[in-house]
N, C-alpha and C positions, 0 to 999 in steps of 0.2 A: 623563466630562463629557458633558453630552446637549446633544444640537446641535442648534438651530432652524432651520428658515427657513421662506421665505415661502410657503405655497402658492396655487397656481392654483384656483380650483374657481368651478361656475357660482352660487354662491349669494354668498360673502362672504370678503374676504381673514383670514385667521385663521394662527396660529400652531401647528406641527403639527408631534410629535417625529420624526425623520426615524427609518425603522424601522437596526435594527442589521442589517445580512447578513452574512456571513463564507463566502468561498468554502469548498463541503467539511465547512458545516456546516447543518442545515434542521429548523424545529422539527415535530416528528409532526404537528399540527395541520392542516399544508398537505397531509401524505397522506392525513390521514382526510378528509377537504373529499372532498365527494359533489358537492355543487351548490354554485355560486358563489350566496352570499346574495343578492346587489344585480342578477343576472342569473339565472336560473335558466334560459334557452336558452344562455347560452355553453358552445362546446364546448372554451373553453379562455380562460386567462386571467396575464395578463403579473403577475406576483407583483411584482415588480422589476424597473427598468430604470434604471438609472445610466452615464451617459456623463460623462468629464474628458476635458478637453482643453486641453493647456499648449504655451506655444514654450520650447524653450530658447534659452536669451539668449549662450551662447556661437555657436550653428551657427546659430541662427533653425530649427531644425528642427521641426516639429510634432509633437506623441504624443498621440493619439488612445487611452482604453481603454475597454470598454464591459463592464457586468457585467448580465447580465439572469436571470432563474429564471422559468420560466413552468409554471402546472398544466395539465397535459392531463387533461381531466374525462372523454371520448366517443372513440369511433374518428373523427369530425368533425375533432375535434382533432390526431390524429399528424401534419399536415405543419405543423405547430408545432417537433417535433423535427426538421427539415432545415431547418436554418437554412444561409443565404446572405451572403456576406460580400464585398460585390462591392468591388474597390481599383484605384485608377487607377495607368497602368504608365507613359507615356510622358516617354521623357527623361529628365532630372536633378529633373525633379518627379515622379516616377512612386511611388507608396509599395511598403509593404513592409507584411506580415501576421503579427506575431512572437504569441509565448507564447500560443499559443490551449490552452485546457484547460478543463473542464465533465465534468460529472457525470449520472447517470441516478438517481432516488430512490427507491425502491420501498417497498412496507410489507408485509412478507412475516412471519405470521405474528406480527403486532402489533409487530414488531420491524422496524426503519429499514434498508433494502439498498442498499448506495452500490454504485452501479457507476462508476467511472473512462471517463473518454473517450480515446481513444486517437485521440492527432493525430496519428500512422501515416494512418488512415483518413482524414484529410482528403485531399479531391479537388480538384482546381483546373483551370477550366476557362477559357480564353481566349472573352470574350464580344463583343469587336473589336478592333481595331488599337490602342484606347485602355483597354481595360477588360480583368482579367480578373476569375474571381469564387472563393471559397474558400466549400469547401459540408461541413460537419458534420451526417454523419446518425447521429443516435445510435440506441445499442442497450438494448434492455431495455426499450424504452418500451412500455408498456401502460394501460389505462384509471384514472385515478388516479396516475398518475408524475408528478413532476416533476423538468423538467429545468431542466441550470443550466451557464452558460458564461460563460467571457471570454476575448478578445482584445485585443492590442494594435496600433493602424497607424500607421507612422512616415511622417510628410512630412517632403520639404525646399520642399513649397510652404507658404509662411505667409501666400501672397496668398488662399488657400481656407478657412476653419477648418470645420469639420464644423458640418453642419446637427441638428439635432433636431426631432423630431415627438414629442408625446405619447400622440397619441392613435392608436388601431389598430381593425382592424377584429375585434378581441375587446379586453373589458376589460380595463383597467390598474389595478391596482389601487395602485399608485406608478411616478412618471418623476419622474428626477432629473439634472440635467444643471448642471454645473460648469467655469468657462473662467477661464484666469488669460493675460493677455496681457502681456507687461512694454509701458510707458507710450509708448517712441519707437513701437510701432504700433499706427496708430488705425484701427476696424474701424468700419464702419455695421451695426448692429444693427437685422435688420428679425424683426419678430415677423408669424408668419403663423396663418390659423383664422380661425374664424368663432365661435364659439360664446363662447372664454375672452378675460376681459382679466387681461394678464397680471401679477404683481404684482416686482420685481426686487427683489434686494438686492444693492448693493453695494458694497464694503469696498474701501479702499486705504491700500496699507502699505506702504515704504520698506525695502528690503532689499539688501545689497550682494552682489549675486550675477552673474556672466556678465561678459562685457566684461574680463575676466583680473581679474576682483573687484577692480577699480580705480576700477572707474564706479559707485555708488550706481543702483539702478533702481527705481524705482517699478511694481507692476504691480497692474493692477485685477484685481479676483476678479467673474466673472458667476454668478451664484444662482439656476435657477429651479428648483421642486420642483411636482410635481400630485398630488393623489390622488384614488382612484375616478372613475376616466373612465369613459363608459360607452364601447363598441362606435360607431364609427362607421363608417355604412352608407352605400355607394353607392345614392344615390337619380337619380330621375328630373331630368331639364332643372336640369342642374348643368352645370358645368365641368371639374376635375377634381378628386378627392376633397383632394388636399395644398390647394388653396384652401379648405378647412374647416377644416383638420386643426388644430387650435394647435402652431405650431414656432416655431421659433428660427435667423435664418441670419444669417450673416456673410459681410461684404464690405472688402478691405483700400483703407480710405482715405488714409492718407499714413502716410510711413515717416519718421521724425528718429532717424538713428543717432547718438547721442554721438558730438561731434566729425567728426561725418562728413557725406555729405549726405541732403536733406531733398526725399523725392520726394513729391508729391500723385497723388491715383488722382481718384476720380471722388465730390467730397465733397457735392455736393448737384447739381438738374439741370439747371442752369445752366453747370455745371463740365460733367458729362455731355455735353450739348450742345455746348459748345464743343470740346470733346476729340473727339466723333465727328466734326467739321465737320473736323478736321484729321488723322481718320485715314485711313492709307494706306487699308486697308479699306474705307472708308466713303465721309466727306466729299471725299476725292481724286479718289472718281469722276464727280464733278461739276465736274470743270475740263477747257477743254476740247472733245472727244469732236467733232475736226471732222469724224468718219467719217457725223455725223447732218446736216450741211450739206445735202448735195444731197438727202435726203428735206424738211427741213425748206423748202428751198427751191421745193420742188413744191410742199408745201402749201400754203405761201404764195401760190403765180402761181396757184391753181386757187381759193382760198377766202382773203374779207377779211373775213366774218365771225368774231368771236373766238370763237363758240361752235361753229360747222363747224368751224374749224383744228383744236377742242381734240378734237371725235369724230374728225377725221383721223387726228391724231397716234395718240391714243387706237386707233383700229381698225387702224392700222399695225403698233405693236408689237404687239398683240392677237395678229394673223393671223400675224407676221411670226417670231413667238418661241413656243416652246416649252417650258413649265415643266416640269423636270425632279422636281418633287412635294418638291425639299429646301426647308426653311425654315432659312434662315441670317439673323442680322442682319447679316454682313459678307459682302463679293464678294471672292475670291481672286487671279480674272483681271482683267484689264484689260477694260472695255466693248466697248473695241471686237473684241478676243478674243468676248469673248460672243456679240455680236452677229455674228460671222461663223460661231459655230458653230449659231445659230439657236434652243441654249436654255442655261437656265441656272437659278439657286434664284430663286422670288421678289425678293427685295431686288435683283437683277441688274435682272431684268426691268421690274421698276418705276424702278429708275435712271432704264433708258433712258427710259422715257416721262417722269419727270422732266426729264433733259437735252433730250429733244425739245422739248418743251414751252417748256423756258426760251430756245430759240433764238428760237422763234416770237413772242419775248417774252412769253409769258403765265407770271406768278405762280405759282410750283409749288415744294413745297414735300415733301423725305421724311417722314413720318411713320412712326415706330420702335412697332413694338408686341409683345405676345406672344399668341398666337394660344390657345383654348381647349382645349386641348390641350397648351399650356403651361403653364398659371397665369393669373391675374391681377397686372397691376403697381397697386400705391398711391400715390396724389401723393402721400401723406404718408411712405411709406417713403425711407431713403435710396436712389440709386438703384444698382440692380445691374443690371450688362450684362446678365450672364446668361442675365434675366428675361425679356430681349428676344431675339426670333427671326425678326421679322418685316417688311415696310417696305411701306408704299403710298405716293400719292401725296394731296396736300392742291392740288387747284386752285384757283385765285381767279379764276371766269370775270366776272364784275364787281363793282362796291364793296358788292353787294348778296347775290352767289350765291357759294359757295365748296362744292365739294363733294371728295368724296373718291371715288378711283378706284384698283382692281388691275384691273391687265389682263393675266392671267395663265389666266384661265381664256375663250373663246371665245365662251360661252356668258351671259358677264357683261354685262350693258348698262352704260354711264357713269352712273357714280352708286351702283350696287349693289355691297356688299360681301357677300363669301361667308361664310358661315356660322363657318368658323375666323374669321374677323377679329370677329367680334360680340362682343368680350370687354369692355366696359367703357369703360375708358381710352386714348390713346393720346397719346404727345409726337413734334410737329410738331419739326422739326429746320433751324433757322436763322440766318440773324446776329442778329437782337433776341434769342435769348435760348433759341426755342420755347417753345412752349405745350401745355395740355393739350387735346385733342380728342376729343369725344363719338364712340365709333365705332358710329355706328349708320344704321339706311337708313330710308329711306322707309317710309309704314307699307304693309304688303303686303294682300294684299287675293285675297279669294276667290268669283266670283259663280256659283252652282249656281241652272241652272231645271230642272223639272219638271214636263212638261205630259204628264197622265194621262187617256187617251180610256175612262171604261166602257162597257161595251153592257149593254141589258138582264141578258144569259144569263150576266154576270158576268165575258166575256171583255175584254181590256182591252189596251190598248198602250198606249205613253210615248216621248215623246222628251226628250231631254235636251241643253240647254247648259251649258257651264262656258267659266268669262272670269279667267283670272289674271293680276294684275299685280305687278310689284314682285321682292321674292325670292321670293315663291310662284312666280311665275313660273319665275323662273331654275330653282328648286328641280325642278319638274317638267316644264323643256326638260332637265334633266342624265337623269330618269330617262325620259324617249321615248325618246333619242338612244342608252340602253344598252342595249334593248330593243325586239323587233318594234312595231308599234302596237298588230296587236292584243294581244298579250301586256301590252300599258301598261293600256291599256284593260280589260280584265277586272282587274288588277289596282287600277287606281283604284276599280272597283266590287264589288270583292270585299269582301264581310260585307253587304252591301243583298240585297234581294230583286230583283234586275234582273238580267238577262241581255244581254250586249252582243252586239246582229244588226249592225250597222254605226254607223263613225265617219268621223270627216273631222277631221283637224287644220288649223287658221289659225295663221302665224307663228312656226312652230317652231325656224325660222332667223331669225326675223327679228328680235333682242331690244328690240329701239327699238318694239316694238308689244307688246299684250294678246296671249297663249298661249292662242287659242280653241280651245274642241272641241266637236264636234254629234253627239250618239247615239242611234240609234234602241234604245231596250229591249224584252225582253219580261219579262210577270212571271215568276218560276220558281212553283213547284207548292208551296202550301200559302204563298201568298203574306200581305202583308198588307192583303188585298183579301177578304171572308170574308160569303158571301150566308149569311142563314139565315132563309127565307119569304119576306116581303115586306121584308127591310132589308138594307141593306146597311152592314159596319162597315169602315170603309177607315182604316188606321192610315198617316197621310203618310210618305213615306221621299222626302226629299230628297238625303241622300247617304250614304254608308257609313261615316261618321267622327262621328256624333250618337248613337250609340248606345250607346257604352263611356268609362265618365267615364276619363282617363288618369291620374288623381289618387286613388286605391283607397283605402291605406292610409289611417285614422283621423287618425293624427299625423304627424309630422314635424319632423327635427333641422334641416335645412338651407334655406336658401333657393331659390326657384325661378326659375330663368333662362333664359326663351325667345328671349334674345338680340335679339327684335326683337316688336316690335309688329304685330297684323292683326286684318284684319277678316273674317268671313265672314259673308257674306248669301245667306239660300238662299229661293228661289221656290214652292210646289210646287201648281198647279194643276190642279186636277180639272173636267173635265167630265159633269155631273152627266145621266146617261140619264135619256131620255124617259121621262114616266110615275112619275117619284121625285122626291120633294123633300127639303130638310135637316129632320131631326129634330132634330138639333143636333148645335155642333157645338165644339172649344174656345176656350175663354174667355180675353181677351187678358189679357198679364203683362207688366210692365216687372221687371227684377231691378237696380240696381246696386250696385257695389261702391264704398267710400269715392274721393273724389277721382272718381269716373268710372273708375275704374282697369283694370274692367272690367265691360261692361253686357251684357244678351240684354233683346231686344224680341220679343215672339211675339203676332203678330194672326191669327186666322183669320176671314175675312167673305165674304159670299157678294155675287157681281156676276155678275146676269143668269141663266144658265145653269151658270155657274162660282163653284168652292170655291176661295178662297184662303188658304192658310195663309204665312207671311211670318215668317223667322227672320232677325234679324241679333245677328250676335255679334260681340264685337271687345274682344280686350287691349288696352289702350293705355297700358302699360308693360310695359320687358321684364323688371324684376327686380323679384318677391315677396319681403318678407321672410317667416321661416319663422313669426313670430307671425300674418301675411296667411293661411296657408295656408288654414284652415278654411272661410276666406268664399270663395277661390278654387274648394274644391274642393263648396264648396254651389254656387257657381255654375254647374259645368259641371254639379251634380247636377240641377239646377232645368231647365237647361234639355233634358237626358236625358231625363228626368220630360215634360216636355211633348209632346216628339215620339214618343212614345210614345200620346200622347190622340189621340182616334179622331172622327172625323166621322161620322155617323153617317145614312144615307140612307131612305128608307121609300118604300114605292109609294103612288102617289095612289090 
């Protein structure tokens, strides 16, 4: 009987025979395959991939099995055959790795070579306190083999059910994945990726099974099927590549045992919210904490302005705590534990500035997120804790201003968030309800001058300012701070033609100001300063970051995410030697992109004695979609393309 379901693909939902596999049996066609049709770079490619996953209804146990066949095309390919089986160990939820068995397929003399796997040779290695991993490396593999495996993994957690991804970083050429849950437990079903929408089929069917075959149980069957995925690639100003991927995850939302009782988990974010606000872990740490009394009380007697209290607070635990670099969304200790030990995970340390906060009576609120390095979360997904790893603080410094603050890093000013928190979304955690909150900063900002002295003989010298505000800023007080100056300094100007003779830093402690810097340059040897007779062709070099578009490749699968918005404006004035006037010089250009989304303005004009050339450029979003790319990456091309155009000088 031939079996339908629904596929996935980027064009149109369609009906599509699921292929037949049978462990231990593979047709010649997959060994003679030279070149993957639909890829001709893949050094290998997923033939097959099927995962089931059911509860048993007497234990509630889970049984995870996975069958997959993949061709090795290239030597590129062989770490395709060491595959990795990693399984969680801890406690009475901890699984188990049963029946593993796969094959090696060779074509040896136009005739089909089955080699056997010998799960003897599986190795198992302890990857933490929670994890270990089961690693099959097969034998016989050579260019043109395919291999082929399955295992089975048993939970007795049924609050986890196994995730799915379809897509891999080689072709898939089918993923197929099957969940049958009986009806007393309800999962949240969140689909992840960027590229597919996904299409579901599913069936419910009444069966008297489990429960000593006394209880009737109804259980839904989950369906999703893909074919021909292509490779996907880790690219540039992304997140992490699973926020692409098209998957599939589950989360246990309420349990109704027949006859028994009826617990709720976390069934939309409202429920969330309120369940974190009461847990021990979480909302608990915010009753309370009269260990923050006598700081709060200083603040108070020294400042009654409400925007000084809130830098007080704010630069107390700043200085006063020390981030141990974990991201948790839950505290294990008690606060004031924490705070006597002086550091603790994020979410700790933002507590406290929270609870400080709210003594001084100002408005503050935790906001739950997951950092870029985690994922992204969806307002429209159900919600999963998981997801979340992270916590700041949401100020309400008046009916007008509300800003968001971590004070975990030293180096942060009030207001600025660090670059892991730049991820999209975040939910504000309260008694109304919480909300959703825009995580993102101020727009940042970059001011580069260049003042270029010529002398007739062609010798030349430059001074240089630069003025960063914002996260620019922060971003480049973290890289002074880890490095001599001057070593900073040659490195900001390394790939220019400049040579750093002396600098002077402004502000490098001091975040609540502009991160100034003054340098005097020379040019280096075969500069772009270039006399020939009576002319001189002077190509402007404002800074070292104009000259390499960071956007190369042609196309692109993914969207781009520079997490935050800026601007850069660069100076670059020339002093124009006695005895020489402009010949010409270039010609001004406006570029935008739809919306303003992102603009470059290029003027060069001549005042008095001096050549001015004038670049401003500035995103003013932080997320491209991947149809944007083309016009993003003409943009930076355009304006590469211009500073590269030459002024051009002549003797009178």
């Amino acid at each position: 009987m031939a079996i339908f379901v629904f596929v996935i693909n980027t064009n149109a939902q369609q009906k599509v025979k699921a292929p037949k596999v049978r462990l231990g049996k593979i047709d010649k066609k997959w060994l003679e395959m030279k070149v993957y049709p639909k890829d001709s770079n893949a050094t290998a490619v997923i033939l097959y991939d099927k995962g089931e996953t059911s509860i048993d209804t007497d234990d509630l146990s889970v049984i995870h099995t996975r069958h997959v066949r993949v061709k090795i095309i290239n030597k590129a390919g062989y770490k395709w055959s060491n595959v990795q089986i990693p399984y969680y160990i801890s406690g009475i939820r901890g699984e188990s790795v049963r029946y593993i068995r796969g094959y090696t397929y060779n074509l040896v003399n136009d005739k089909i070579v089955k080699q056997k796997f010998d799960p003897k040779t599986v190795l198992t290695q302890k990857l933490s306190k929670y994890w270990k991993q089961k690693t099959m490396a097969f034998s016989k593999v050579k260019e043109g083999s395919v291999i082929e495996y399955t295992y089975t993994i048993k939970s007795k957690d049924f609050r986890n059910l196994k995730s799915w991804y379809f897509q891999k970083s080689i072709p898939v050429a089918w993923s197929e994945y099957k969940v049958e849950v009986p009806n007393f437990v309800k999962y949240n079903v969140a689909s992840r990726g960027y590229l597919i929408n996904y299409s579901i089929r599913r069936i419910t069917e009444t069966k008297a099974s489990g429960m000593n075959s006394q209880i009737p149980v109804k259980t839904t069957h989950y369906h999703w099927a893909v074919k021909d995925l292509p490779a996907i690639k880790k690219e540039s100003y992304i997140t992490i590549l699973k926020d692409y991927t098209p998957g599939i995850e589950f989360r246990l939302n309420q349990v109704n045992i027949p006859n028994g009782a009826s617990t709720n988990y976390y069934t939309n974010w409202a429920t969330a919210n309120n369940q974190l606000l009461t847990h021990e872990n979480f909302g608990a740490h915010l009753k309370f904490n009269t260990f923050l009394d006598e700081v709060a009380n200083s603040i108070r007697s020294k400042y009654s302005d409400t925007t000084q209290r809130v830098v007080a607070a704010y630069q107390h635990i700043q200085s006063y705590m020390t981030w141990n670099k974990k991201k948790r969304i839950f505290v294990y200790e008690p606060l004031d534990v924490v705070y006597r030990k002086k550091t603790g995970n994020a979410t700790a340390i933002n507590f406290l500035l929270v609870s400080l906060l709210r003594k001084l009576g100002i408005k503050t609120d935790p906001v739950v997120l997951s950092t870029r390095s985690h994922g992204k979360i969806k307002p429209s997904s159900s919600p999963m804790i998981n997801r979340l790893n992270y916590m700041i603080a949401q100020i309400k410094l008046n009916s007008n201003t509300t800003i968001l603050a971590d004070a975990t890093d030293p180096l942060l000013d009030l207001g600025t968030l660090p670059y892991r928190c730049l991820n999209g979304l975040g939910r504000s955690v309260n008694n109304q309800g919480g909300s959703w909150i825009f995580l993102g900063n101020t727009p940042s900002s970059t001011q580069v001058g260049v003042e270029v002295t010529l002398a007739e003989d062609g010798t030349s010298k430059a001074v240089a300012s630069v003025t960063q505000k914002g996260f620019n800023a922060y971003d480049e007080r973290k890289k002074l701070h880890q490095q001599k100056p001057q070593k900073y300094a040659e490195k900001f100007w390394k790939g220019s033609e400049y040579a750093v003779t002396s600098h002077k830093f402004q502000n490098s402690t001091n975040i609540y100001k502009p991160l100034t810097a003054k340098y005097t340059l020379d040019l280096k040897e075969d500069a772009n300063i270039k006399k020939a007779g009576n002319m001189f062709y002077i190509t402007p070099i404002v800074a070292p970051d104009l000259h390499e578009n960071p956007f190369k490749p042609k196309t692109r699968q993914l969207p781009i995410d520079f997490g935050y918005t800026f601007k850069q404006n660069y100076l670059f004035t020339l002093k124009i030697p006695k005895g020489y006037e402009v010949e010409s010089m270039p010609k001004q250009k406006v570029v935008s992109l739809p919306k303003r989304a992102g603009r470059l303005i290029y003027i060069a004009q001549k005042q008095k004695d001096k050549v001015q050339v004038i670049i401003r450029f500035a995103i003013n979003k932080p997320v491209f979609l991947a149809s944007e790319y083309l016009g993003l990456r003409e943009l930076y091309n355009q304006m590469i393309d211009k500073v590269q155009e030459q002024i051009v000088l002549k003797k009178i």
